[in-house]
PANU-197201 format. One line per field, with one value per residue: residue in one letter; y, z, x of N, C-alpha, C in turn; residue number from 1. Coordinates in Angstrom, 3 decimals, always signed. Layout:
BEGIN
residuo (A:...)
n.y (Y:...)
n.z (Z:...)
n.x (X:...)
ca.y (Y:...)
ca.z (Z:...)
ca.x (X:...)
c.y (Y:...)
c.z (Z:...)
c.x (X:...)
num (NUM:...)
END
This chain:
BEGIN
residuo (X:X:X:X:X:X:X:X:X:X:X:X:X:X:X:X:X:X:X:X:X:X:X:X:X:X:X:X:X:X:X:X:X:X:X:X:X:X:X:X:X:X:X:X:X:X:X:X:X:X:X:X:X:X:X:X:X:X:X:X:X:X:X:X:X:X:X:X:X:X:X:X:X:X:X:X:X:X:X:X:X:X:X:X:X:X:X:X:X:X:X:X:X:X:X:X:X:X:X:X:X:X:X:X:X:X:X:X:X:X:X:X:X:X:X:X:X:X:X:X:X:X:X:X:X:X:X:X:X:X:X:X:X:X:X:X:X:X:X:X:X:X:X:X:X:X:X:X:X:X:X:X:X:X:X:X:X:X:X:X:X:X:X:X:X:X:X:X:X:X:X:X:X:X:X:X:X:X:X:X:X:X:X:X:X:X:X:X:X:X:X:X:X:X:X:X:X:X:X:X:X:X:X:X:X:X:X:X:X:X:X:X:X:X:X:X:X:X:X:X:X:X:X:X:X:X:X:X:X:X:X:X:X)
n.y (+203.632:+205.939:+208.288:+209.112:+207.402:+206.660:+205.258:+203.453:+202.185:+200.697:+201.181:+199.442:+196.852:+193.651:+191.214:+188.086:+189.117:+190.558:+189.986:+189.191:+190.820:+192.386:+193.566:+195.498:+195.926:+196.360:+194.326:+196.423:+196.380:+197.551:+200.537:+201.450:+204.204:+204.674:+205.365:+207.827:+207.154:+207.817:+205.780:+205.917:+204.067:+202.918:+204.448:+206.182:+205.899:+207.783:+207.181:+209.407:+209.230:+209.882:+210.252:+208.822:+208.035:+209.654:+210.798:+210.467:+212.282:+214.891:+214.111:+212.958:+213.642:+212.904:+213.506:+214.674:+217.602:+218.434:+219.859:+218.021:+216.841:+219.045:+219.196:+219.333:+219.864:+216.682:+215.231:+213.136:+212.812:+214.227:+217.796:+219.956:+222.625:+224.786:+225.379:+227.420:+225.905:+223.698:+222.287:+218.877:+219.119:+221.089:+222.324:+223.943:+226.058:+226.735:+226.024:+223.829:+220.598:+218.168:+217.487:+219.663:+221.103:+223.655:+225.654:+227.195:+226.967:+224.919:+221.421:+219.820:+217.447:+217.269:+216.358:+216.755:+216.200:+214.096:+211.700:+208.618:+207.638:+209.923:+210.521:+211.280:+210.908:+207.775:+206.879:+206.824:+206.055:+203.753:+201.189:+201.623:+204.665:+208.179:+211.508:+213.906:+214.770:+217.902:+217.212:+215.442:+217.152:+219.815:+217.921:+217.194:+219.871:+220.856:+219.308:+218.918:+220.374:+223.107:+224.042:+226.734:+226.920:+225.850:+223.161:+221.698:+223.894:+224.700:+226.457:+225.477:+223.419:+221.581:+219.331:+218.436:+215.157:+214.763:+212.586:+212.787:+211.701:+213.039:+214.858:+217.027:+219.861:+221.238:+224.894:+224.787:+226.324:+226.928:+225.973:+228.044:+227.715:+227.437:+228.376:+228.666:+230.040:+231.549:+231.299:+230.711:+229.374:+230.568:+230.089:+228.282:+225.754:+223.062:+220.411:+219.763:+216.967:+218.100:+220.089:+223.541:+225.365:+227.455:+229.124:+226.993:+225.971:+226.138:+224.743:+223.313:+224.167:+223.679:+226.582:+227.803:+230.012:+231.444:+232.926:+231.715:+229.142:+228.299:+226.880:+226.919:+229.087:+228.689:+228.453:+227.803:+228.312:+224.979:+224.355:+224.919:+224.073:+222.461:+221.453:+217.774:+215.944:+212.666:+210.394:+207.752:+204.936)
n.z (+180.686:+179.701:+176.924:+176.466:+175.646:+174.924:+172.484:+172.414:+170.178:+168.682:+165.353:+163.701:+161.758:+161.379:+163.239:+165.181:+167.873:+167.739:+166.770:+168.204:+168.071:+170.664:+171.720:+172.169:+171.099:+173.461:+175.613:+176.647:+176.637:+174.301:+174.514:+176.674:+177.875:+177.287:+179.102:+177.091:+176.941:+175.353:+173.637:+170.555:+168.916:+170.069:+169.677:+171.321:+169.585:+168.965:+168.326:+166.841:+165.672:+163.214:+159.684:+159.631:+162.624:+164.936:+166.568:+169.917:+170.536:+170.114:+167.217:+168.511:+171.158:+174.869:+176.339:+175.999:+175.910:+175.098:+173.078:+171.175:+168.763:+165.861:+162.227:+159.072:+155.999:+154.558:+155.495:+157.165:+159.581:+163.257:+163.770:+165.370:+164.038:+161.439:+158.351:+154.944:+153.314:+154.307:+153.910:+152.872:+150.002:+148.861:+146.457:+146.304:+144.853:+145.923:+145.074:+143.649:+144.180:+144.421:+144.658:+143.030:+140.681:+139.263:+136.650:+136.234:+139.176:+139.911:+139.477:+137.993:+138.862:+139.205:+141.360:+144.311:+146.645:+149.907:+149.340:+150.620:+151.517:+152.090:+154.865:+157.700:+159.943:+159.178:+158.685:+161.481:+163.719:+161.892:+160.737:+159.581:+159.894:+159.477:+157.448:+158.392:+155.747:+153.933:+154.009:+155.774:+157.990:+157.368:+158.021:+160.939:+161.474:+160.888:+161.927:+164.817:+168.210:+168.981:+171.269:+173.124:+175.452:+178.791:+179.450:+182.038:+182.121:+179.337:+176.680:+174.290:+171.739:+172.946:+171.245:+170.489:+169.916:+168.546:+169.651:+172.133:+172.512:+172.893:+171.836:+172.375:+170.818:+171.121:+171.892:+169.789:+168.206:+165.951:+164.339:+163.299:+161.810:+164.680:+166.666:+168.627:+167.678:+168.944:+172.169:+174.142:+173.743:+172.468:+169.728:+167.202:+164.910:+162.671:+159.902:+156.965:+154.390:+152.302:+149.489:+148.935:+147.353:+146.153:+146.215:+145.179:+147.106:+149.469:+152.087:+152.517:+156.096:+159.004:+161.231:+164.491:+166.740:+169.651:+169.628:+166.736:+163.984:+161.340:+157.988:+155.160:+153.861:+155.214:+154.481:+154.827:+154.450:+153.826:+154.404:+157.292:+160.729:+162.053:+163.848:+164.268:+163.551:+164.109:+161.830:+161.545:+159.605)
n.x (+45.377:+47.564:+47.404:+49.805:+51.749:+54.720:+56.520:+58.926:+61.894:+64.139:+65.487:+66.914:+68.774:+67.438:+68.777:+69.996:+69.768:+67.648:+65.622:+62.702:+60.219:+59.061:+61.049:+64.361:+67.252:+68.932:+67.158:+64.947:+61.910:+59.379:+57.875:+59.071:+61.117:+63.950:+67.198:+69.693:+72.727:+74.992:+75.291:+75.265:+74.384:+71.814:+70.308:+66.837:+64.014:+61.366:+57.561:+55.627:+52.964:+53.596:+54.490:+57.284:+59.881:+60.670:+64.461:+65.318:+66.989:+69.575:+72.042:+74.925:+74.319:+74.138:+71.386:+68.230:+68.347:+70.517:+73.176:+74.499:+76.557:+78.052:+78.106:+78.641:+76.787:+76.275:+78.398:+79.880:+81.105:+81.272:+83.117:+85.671:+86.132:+84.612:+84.938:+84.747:+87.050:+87.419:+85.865:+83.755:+82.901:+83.851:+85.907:+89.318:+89.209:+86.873:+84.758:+81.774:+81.842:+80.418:+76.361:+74.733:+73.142:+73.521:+74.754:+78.319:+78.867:+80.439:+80.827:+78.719:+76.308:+73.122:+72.251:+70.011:+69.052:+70.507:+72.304:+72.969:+75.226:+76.513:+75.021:+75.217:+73.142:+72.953:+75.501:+76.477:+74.323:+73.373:+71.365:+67.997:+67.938:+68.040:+68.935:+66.497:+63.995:+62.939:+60.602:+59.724:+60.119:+58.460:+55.803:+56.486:+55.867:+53.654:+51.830:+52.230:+51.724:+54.021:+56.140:+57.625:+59.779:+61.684:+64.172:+65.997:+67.795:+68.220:+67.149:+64.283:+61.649:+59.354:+58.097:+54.528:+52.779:+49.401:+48.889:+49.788:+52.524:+55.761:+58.768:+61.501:+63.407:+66.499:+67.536:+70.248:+72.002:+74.061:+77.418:+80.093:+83.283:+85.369:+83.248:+80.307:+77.722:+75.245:+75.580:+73.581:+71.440:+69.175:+68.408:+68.301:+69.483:+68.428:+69.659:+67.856:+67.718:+67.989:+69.002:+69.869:+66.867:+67.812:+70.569:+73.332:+75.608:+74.298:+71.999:+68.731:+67.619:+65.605:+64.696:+64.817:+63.480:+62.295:+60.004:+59.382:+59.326:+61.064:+60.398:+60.183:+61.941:+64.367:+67.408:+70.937:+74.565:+76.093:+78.841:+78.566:+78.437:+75.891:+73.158:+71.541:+68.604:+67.502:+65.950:+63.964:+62.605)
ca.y (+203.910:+206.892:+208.229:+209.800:+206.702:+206.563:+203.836:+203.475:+201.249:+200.735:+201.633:+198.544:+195.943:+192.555:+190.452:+187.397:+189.720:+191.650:+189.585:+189.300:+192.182:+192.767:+194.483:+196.149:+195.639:+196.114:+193.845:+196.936:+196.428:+198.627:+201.123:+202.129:+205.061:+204.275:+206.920:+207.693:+206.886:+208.250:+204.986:+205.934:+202.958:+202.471:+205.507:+205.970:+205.996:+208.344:+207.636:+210.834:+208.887:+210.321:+208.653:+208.259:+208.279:+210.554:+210.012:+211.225:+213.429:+215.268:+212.877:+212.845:+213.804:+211.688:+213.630:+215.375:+218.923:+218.437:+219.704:+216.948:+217.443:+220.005:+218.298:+220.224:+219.041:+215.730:+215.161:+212.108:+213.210:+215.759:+218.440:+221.363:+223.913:+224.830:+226.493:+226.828:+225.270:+222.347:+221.228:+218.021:+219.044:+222.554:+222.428:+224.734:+227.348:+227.260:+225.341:+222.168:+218.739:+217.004:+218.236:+221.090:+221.709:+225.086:+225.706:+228.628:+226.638:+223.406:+220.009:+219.518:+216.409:+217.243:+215.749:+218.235:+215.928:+213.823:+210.010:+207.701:+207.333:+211.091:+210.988:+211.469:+210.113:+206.565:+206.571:+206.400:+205.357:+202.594:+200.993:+202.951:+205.630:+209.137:+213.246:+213.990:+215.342:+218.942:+217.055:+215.097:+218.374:+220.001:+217.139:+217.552:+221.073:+221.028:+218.309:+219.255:+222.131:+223.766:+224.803:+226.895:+226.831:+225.227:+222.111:+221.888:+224.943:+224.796:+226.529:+224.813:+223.460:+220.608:+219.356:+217.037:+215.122:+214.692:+211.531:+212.922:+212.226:+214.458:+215.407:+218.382:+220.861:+222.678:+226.049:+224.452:+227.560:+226.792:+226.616:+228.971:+228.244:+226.869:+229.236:+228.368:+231.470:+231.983:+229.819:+230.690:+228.463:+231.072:+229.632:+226.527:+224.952:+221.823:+220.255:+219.131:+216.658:+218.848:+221.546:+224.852:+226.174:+228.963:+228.887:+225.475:+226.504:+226.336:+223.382:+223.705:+223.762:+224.177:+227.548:+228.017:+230.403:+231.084:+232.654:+231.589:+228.230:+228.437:+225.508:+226.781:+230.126:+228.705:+227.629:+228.276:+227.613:+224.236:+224.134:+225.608:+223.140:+222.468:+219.997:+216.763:+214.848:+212.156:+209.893:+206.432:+204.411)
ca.z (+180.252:+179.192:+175.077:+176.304:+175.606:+173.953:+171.491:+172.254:+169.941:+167.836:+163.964:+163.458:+160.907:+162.362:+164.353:+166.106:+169.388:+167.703:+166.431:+168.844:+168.111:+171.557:+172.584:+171.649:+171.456:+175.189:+176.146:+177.169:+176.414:+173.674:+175.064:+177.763:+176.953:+177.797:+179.013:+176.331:+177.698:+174.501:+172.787:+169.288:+167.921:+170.255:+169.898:+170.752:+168.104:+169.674:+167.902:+167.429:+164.746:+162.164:+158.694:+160.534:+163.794:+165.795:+167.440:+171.041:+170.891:+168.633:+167.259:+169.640:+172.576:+175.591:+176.901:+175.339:+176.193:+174.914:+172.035:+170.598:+167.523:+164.789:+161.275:+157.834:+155.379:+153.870:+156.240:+158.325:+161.251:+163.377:+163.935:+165.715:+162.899:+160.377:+157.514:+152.974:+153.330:+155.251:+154.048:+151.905:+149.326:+148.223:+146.244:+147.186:+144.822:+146.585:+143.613:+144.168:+143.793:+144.550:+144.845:+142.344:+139.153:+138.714:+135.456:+136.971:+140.981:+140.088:+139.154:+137.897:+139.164:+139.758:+142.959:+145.191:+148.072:+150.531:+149.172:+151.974:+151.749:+152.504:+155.780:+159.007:+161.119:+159.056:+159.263:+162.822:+163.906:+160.852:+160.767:+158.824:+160.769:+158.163:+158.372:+157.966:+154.342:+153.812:+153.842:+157.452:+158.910:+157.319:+158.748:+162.197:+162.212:+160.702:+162.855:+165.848:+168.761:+169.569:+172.591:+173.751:+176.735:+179.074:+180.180:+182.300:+181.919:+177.923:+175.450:+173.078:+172.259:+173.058:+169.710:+171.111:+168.911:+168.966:+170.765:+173.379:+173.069:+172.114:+171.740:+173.198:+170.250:+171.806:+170.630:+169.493:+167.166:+165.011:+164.470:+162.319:+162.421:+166.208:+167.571:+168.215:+166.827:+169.703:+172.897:+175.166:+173.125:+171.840:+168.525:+166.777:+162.930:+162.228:+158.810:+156.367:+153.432:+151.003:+149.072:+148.999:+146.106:+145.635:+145.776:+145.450:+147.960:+150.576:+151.896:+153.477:+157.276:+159.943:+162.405:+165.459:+168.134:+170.825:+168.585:+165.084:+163.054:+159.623:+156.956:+153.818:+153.916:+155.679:+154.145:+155.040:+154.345:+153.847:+155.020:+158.752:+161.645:+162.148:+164.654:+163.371:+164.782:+163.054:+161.716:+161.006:+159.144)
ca.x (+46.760:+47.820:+47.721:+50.897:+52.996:+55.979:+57.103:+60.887:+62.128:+65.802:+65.504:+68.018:+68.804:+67.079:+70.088:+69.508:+69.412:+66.542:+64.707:+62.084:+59.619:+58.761:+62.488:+65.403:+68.386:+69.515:+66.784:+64.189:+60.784:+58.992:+57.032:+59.577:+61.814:+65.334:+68.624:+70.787:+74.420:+75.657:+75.336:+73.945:+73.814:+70.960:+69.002:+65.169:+62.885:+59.893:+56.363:+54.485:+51.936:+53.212:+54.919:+58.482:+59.824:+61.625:+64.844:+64.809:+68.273:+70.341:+73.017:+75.943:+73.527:+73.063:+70.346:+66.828:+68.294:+71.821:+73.319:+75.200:+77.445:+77.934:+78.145:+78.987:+75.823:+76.634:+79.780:+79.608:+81.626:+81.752:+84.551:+85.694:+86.071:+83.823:+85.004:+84.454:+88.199:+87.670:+84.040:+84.155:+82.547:+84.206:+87.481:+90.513:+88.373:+85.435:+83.902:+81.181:+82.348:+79.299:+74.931:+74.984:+72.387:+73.545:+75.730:+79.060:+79.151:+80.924:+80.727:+77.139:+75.141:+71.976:+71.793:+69.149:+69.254:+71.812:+73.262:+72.823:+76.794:+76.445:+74.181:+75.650:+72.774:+72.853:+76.171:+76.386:+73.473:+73.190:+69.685:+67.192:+68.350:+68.193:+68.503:+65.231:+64.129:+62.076:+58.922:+59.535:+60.260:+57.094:+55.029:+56.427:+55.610:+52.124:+51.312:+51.757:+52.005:+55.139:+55.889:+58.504:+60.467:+63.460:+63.938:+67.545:+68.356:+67.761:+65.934:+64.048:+60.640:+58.907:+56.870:+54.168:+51.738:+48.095:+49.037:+50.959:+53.851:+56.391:+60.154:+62.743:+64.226:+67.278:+68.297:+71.848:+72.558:+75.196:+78.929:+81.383:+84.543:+85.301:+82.757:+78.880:+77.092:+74.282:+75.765:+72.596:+69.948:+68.140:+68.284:+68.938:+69.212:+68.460:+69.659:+67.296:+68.692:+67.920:+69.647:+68.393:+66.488:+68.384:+72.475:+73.562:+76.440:+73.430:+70.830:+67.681:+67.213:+65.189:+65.222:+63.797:+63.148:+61.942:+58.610:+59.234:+59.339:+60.916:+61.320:+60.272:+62.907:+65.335:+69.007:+72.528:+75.755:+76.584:+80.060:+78.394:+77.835:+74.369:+72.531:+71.415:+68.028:+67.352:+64.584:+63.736:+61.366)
c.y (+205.232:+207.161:+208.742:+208.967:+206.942:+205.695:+203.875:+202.216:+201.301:+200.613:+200.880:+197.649:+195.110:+191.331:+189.225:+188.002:+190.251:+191.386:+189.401:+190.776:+193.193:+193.837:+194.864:+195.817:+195.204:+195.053:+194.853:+196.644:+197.358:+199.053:+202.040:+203.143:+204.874:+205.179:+206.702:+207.907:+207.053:+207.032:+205.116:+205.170:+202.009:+203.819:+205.517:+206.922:+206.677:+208.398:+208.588:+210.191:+210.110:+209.079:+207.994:+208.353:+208.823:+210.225:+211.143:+212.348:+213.865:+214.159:+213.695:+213.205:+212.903:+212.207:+214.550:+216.770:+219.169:+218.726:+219.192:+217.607:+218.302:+218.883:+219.513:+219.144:+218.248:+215.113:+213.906:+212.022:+214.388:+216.534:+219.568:+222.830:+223.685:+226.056:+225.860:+226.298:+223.746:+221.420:+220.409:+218.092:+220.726:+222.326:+223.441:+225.994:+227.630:+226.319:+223.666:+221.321:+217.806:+217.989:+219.474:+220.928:+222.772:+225.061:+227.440:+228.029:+225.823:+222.440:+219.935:+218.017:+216.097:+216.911:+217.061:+217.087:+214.711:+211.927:+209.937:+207.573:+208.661:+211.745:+210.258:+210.310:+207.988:+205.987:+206.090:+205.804:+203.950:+202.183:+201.662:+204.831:+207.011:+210.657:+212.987:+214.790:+216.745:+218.362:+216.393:+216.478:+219.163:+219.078:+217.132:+218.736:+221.693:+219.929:+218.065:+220.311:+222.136:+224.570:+225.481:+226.977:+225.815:+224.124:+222.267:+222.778:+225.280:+225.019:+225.666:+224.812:+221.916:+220.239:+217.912:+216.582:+214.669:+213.485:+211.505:+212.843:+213.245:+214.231:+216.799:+218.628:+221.538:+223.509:+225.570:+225.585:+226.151:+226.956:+227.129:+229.086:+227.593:+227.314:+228.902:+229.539:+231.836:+230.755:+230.100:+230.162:+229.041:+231.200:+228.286:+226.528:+223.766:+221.243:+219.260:+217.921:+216.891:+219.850:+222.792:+224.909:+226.993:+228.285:+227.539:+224.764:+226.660:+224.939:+224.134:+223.077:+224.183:+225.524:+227.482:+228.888:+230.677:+231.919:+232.654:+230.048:+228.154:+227.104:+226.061:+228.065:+229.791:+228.106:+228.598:+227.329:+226.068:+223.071:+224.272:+224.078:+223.171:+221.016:+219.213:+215.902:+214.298:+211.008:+208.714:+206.175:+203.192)
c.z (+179.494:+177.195:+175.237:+176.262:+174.703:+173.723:+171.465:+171.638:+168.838:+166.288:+163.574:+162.422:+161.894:+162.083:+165.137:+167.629:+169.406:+167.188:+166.544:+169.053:+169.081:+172.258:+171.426:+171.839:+172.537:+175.929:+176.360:+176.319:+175.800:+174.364:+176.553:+176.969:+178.179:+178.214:+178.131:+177.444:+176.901:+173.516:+171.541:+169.148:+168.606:+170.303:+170.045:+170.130:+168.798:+168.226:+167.891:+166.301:+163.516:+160.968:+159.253:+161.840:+164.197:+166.764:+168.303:+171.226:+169.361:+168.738:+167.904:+170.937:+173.321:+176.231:+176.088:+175.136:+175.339:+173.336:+170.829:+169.582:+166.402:+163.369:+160.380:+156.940:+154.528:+154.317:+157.664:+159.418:+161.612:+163.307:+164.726:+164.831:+161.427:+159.457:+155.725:+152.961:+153.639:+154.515:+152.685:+150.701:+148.588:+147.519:+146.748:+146.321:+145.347:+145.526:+144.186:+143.712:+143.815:+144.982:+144.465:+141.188:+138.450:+137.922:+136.409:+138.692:+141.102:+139.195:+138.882:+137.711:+138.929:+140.237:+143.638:+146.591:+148.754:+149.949:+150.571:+152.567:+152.776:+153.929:+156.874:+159.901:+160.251:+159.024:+160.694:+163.597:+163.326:+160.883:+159.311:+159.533:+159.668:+158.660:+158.004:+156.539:+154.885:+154.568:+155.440:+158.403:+159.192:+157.844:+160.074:+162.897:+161.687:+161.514:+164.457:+166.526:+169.310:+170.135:+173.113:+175.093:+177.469:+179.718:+180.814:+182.208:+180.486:+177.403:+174.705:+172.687:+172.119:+172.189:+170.663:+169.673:+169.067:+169.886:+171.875:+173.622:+172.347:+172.467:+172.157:+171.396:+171.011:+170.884:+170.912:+168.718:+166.113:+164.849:+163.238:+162.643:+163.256:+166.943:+167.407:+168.402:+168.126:+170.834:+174.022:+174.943:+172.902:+170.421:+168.010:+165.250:+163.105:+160.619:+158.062:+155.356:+152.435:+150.234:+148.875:+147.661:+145.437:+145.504:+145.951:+146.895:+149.366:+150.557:+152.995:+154.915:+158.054:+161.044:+163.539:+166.280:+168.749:+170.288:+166.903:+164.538:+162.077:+159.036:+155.644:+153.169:+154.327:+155.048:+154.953:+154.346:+154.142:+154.746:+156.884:+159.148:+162.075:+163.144:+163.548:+164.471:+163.597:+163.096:+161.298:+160.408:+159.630)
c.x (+46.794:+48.008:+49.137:+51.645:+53.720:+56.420:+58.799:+61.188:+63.905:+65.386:+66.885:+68.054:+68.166:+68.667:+69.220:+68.971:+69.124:+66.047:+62.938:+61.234:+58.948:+60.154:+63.333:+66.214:+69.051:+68.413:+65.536:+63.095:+60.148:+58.062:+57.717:+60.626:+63.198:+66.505:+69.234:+71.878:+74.993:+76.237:+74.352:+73.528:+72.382:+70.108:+67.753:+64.997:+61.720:+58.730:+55.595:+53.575:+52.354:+53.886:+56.399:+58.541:+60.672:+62.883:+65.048:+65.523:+68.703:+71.266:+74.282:+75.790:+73.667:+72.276:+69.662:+67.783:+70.114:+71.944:+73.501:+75.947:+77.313:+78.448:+77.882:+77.160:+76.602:+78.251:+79.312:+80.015:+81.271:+83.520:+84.417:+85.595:+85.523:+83.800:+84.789:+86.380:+88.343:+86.452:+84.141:+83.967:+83.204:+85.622:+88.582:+90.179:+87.056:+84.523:+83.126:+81.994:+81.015:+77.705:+74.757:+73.811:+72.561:+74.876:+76.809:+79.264:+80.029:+80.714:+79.096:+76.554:+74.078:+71.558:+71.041:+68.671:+70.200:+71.889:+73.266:+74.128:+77.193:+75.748:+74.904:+75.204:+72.738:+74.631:+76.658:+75.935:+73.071:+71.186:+69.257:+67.296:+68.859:+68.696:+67.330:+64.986:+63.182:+60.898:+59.109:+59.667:+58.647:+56.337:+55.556:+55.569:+54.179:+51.485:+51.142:+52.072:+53.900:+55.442:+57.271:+59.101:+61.473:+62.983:+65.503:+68.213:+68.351:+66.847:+65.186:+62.709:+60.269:+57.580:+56.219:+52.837:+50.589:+48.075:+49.067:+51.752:+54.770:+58.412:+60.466:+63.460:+65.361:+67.769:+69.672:+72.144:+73.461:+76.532:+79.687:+82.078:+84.620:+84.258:+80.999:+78.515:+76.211:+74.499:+74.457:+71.511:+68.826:+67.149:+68.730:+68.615:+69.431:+68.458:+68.619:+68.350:+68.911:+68.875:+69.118:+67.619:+66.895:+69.878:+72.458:+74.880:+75.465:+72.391:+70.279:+67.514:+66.348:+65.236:+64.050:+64.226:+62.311:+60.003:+58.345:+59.682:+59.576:+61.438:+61.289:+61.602:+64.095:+66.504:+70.174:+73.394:+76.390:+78.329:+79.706:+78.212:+76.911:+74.549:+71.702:+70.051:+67.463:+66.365:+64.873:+62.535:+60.368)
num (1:2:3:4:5:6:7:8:9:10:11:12:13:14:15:16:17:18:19:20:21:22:23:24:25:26:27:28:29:30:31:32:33:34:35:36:37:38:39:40:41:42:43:44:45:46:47:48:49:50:51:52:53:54:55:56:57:58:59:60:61:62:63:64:65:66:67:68:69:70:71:72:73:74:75:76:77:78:79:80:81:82:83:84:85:86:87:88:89:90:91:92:93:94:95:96:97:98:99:100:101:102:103:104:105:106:107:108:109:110:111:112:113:114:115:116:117:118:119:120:121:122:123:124:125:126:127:128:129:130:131:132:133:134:135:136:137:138:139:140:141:142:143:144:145:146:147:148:149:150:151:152:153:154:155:156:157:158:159:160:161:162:163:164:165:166:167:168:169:170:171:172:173:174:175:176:177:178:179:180:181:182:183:184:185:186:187:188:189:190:191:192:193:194:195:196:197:198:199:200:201:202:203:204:205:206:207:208:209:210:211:212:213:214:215:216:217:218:219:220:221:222:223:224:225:226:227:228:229:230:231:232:233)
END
C-alpha cells in the first residue's frame, strides 16, 4: 500500500451518524478522499503527519485548484467588496473596535489573535474546524517540500509531506475593493489568526509565489479579502 495515503476524514462534533470511527459523515470510509460538492460542512481533513490536519480546499471551494471565498480577517462571511468602511472591525474613523494593544489605534484589548466567535472557517465549517495560527503555517512550511506549479489551469503549489501526501495552494491573490489584485494565480495570501506585530490595523499572513514562501514578514491589511484554508484538530 502506498505511504501516499490520505486520511479523509470530517473534523465534526460526534452525532449519532458519526459515531462510528470508521466513516464520515456521508457514509465514506476513512482513508478515501471524497469530491467536494461545495458542501463545507463536510470538508476533507488531509493528514500530512503533522500536529493538525489540513483541509483539502480553500473555504468556499469545491475543488483543490479553486479559489473559494475572500473573507476580511475576523469576518465570518464572505463579500464582494472589500474596503476600511465596510470591515467589522473599523469604526466610521478608521479606529479599532476589537484586537488592538497599541495605545493611539482604538479600543485597546489586547487580543493578538482571532476569538473562535471571530473565525470564519469554524463558523462554517463548525467542528474543530479553525484558520490556522502563525505556528500551523510555520509547521507546514518547515515540514515539508513545496512545489510549484499548475494543476487545471492553476497556479499554486502542491505542499506534500514526508508521508506523501500532500495538498494544492492556489495563487488566489487577494481582493480590494470588488477587484482581485493578481487574477492569473501568480500569487496568493493566506490568512493567519494572528495579528501582525507591527500596525495593529494589519494581521499576519501567508504569501506565496511562484519562487518565494513568506510567513514571518508577511501582514496586510485587515479589512482586504484574503483566502482562507483551514485546519482541524
Amino acid at each position: 500500500m502506498s505511504l501516499a495515503l490520505v486520511f479523509a476524514i470530517a473534523c465534526q462534533p460526534e452525532t449519532e451518524d458519526n459515531q462510528n470511527p470508521g466513516n464520515s459523515e456521508d457514509g465514506t470510509e476513512q482513508g478515501d478522499e471524497t469530491e467536494q460538492q461545495g458542501d463545507q460542512s463536510a470538508m476533507v481533513a488531509v493528514d500530512l503527519g503533522l500536529s493538525v490536519k489540513w483541509a483539502e480546499c480553500n473555504l468556499g471551494a469545491a475543488s483543490k485548484e479553486q479559489a473559494g471565498d475572500y473573507f476580511a480577517w475576523g469576518e465570518t462571511e464572505p463579500k464582494e467588496g472589500f474596503t476600511m468602511g465596510n470591515y467589522a472591525f473599523f469604526d466610521s474613523d478608521n479606529k479599532i473596535t476589537k484586537y488592538n494593544a497599541t495605545d493611539g489605534w482604538g479600543v485597546v484589548d489586547n487580543k493578538k489573535a482571532l476569538d473562535l466567535e471571530d473565525d470564519a472557517a469554524r463558523a462554517i465549517l463548525k467542528g474543530s474546524w479553525r484558520i490556522p495560527t502563525h505556528d500551523d503555517w510555520k509547521e507546514l512550511k518547515d515540514n515539508c517540500t513545496w512545489t510549484w506549479g499548475e494543476q487545471n489551469g492553476v497556479n499554486g503549489y502542491t505542499v506534500t509531506s514526508s508521508t506523501g501526501a500532500s495538498i494544492f495552494l492556489p495563487g488566489a491573490s487577494y481582493k480590494d475593493g470588488a477587484s482581485v489584485h493578481d487574477n492569473n494565480s501568480n500569487q496568493g495570501w493566506y490568512w493567519t489568526a494572528n495579528l501582525s506585530n507591527g500596525y495593529p490595523s494589519s494581521a499576519n499572513c501567508l504569501y506565496i509565489d511562484h519562487n518565494f514562501v513568506d510567513l514571518t514578514s508577511s501582514d496586510i491589511g485587515r479589512y482586504l479579502g484574503l483566502s482562507i484554508r483551514a485546519v482541524c484538530d
